[in-house]
Structure formats: structure tokens, C-alpha cells
N, C-alpha and C positions, 0 to 999 in steps of 0.2 A: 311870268311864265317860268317853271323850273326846267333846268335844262340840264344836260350833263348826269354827272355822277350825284346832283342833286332829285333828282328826279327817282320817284318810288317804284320800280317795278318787281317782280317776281323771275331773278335769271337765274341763269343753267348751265352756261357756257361762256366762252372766252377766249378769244383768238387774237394774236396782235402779228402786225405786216404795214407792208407800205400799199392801204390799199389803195391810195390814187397815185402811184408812183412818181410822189415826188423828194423823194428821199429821205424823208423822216417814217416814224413807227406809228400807227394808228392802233386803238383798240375798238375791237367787234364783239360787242356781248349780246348772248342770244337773248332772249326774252321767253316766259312762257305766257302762250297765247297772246301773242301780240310781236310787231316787226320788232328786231334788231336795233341795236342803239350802237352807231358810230360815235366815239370819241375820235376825232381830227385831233393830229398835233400840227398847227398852225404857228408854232414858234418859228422864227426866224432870226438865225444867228451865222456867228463866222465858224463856227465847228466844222467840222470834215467827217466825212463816216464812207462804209466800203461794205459793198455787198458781194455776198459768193454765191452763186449758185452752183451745186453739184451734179454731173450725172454721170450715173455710174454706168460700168460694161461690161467687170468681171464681178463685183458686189451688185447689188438693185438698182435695178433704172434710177431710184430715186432716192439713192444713196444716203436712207434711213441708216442709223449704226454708225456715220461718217462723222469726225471729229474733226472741227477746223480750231487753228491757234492763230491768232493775228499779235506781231509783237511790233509797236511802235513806241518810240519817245523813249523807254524806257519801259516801256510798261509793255503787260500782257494781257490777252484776252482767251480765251476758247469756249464754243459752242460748240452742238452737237445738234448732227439733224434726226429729229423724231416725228413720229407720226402722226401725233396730236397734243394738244395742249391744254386741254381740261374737258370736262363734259361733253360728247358729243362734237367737240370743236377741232379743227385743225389750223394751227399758224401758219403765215408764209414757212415755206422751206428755204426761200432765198436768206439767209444769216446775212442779218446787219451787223456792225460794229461802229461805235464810235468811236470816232480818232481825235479828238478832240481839235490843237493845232496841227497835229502832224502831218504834212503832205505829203506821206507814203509809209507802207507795214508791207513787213515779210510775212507771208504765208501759209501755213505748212497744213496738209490736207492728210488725214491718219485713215485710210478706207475701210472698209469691213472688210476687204480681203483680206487686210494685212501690207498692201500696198501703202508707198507715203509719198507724198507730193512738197517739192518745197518752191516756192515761188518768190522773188527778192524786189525788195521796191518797187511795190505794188502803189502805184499813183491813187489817190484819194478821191469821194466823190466820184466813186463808178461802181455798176455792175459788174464782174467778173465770173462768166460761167466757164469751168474748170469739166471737161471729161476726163477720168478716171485712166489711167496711161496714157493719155494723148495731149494731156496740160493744156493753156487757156486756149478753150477754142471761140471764146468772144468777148471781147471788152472793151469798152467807153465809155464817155461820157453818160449821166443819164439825162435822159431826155425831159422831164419832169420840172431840170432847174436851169 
């Protein structure tokens, strides 16, 4: 049986997220004329990773144009939330980061207002959803692992 990225279809699209939230990134590619093809990432390792979710109050509910930095270990990251991801597709808007060993990253959230959000030893392995002047309004563990 060919499975996976082996397998011949005719796609269009491409979306990547945690779609069964268990805190790794899946890829969702559309197909034409025919269902979707999940790729599962099923690895399991000792890595660490941090998810943000944004909403906005004075910029867009759904704080499209929003710039996150995640700085651990020594190293840096930033993402930005957009409103699609290739053809027809849209990614999670929750922004993942890998943290590799690190068990915490400082945060800085750059709004489309202009507004900037900085948040300090952020614990690892969790959601974090952030409103827009009113800082984390939820966060823990995920529930997934």
C-alpha cells in the first residue's frame, strides 16, 4: 500500500497545525477530487515547544498582521499570524515554536496597532492565549500529552 507523501495525487492546497492537539505539527494537503491527506507527525521525543494564541481588541479579532518573537537558550524565533497558507488553505493561527531543551522563552507580541506585549519565562509545553492589552488571559498545560 503507498502511503504518505508516497502516494500520487493531484493537490492544491496545504495547511499545517496541531490537528489532533497533541502538541506536534501535522500537515493537511487538499486534494483534487478526492479527500484530504493527513500527514501525522507521530515522533516522540524529549523536545519542548510553546504555543501562542492571539486575540486582538484594538487590531482584529484575529490578530492577522500580529508578530510573535520567542527568545530561548540563546536563540530566537518569530512568527507572524497570516491568514492563509497556500492555495485555498488556511494554517492553525495558534503559532507553534520549538524550544528544543529549553524549559522556558520570553515573549514579545508586536500588534498591528502598534501596541507590544512582552511576557518573561514563559513555561514550556503549553498553550498560551494572550489578548491584546490585557496579557495572558489563559494558560497550561496541554491536554493532548
Amino acid at each position: 500500500m503507498v502511503m504518505g507523501v508516497e502516494a500520487a495525487h493531484s493537490s492544491r492546497g496545504c495547511s499545517f497545525g496541531d490537528f489532533d492537539n497533541n502538541g506536534d505539527l501535522a500537515i493537511l494537503i487538499v486534494n483534487l477530487n478526492e479527500p484530504p491527506s493527513l500527514l501525522r507527525n507521530d515522533v516522540r521525543g524529549e523536545n519542548r515547544w510553546l504555543k501562542v494564541k492571539l486575540i486582538g481588541t484594538q487590531s482584529n479579532r484575529s490578530a492577522i498582521g500580529a508578530r510573535v518573537t520567542v527568545e530561548y537558550g540563546g536563540k530566537r524565533q518569530a512568527q507572524g499570524v497570516v491568514s492563509q497558507a497556500s492555495y485555498l488553505s488556511c494554517s492553525d493561527r495558534r503559532l507553534h515554536f520549538g524550544l528544543g531543551r529549553a524549559e522556558t522563552a520570553d515573549v514579545e507580541v508586536c500588534w498591528p496597532s502598534g501596541k507590544k506585549q512582552v511576557f518573561t519565562k514563559v513555561a514550556a509545553n503549553q498553550l498560551v492565549v494572550i489578548r491584546e492589552g490585557a496579557g495572558t488571559v489563559e494558560r497550561g498545560p496541554w491536554p493532548g500529552r
